[in-house]
C-alpha positions, 0 to 999 in steps of 0.5 A: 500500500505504502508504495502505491502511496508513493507513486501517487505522490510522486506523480503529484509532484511531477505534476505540481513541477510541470504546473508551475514551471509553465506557468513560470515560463508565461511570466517570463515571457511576458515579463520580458515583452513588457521590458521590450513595449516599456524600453520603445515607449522610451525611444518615443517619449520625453520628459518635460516640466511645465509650470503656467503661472496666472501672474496673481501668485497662483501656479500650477507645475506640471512636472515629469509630464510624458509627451511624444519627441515630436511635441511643441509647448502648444501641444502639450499645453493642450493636453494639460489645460484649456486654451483659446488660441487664434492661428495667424501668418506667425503662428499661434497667438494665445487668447487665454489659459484656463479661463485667464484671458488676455487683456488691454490695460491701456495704450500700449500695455495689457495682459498677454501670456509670454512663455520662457525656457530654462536656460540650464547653463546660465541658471535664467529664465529666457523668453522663448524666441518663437511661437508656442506652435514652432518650439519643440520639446526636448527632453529635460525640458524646463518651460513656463507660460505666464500670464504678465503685463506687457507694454509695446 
C-alpha cells in the first residue's frame, strides 16, 4: 500500500513541477515583452516640466509630464489645460489659459501670456524666441507660460 502511496505522490509532484514551471515560463515571457513595449515607449517619449503661472501668485507645475519627441509647448499645453488660441501668418497667438484671458490695460500695455525656457547653463529664465506652435520639446525640458503685463 505504502508504495502505491508513493507513486501517487510522486506523480503529484511531477505534476505540481510541470504546473508551475509553465506557468513560470508565461511570466517570463511576458515579463520580458513588457521590458521590450516599456524600453520603445522610451525611444518615443520625453520628459518635460511645465509650470503656467496666472501672474496673481497662483501656479500650477506640471512636472515629469510624458509627451511624444515630436511635441511643441502648444501641444502639450493642450493636453494639460484649456486654451483659446487664434492661428495667424506667425503662428499661434494665445487668447487665454484656463479661463485667464488676455487683456488691454491701456495704450500700449495689457495682459498677454509670454512663455520662457530654462536656460540650464546660465541658471535664467529666457523668453522663448518663437511661437508656442514652432518650439519643440526636448527632453529635460524646463518651460513656463505666464500670464504678465506687457507694454509695446
Amino acid at each position: 500500500m505504502s508504495t502505491n502511496i508513493e507513486k501517487i505522490l510522486i506523480i503529484l509532484l511531477l505534476a505540481w513541477a510541470v504546473v508551475s514551471s509553465t506557468i513560470a515560463a508565461n511570466y517570463y515571457l511576458k515579463y520580458n515583452s513588457c521590458v521590450k513595449d516599456l524600453e520603445a515607449f522610451d525611444r518615443k517619449t520625453i520628459s518635460v516640466n511645465i509650470l503656467i503661472d496666472y501672474g496673481n501668485g497662483s501656479k500650477t507645475w506640471f512636472n515629469n509630464t510624458i509627451v511624444s519627441r515630436n511635441s511643441t509647448l502648444f501641444s502639450v499645453l493642450l493636453s494639460i489645460s484649456k486654451v483659446n488660441y487664434t492661428s495667424g501668418a506667425y503662428g499661434i497667438f494665445i487668447n487665454s489659459i484656463n479661463g485667464v484671458s488676455n487683456k488691454v490695460t491701456g495704450k500700449n500695455c495689457g495682459y498677454y501670456w509670454m512663455w520662457y525656457y530654462y536656460d540650464k547653463e546660465s541658471k535664467k529664465w529666457v523668453m522663448g524666441p518663437v511661437g508656442v506652435d514652432k518650439w519643440k520639446l526636448s527632453e529635460g525640458d524646463i518651460l513656463k507660460v505666464v500670464y504678465q503685463q506687457v507694454k509695446w
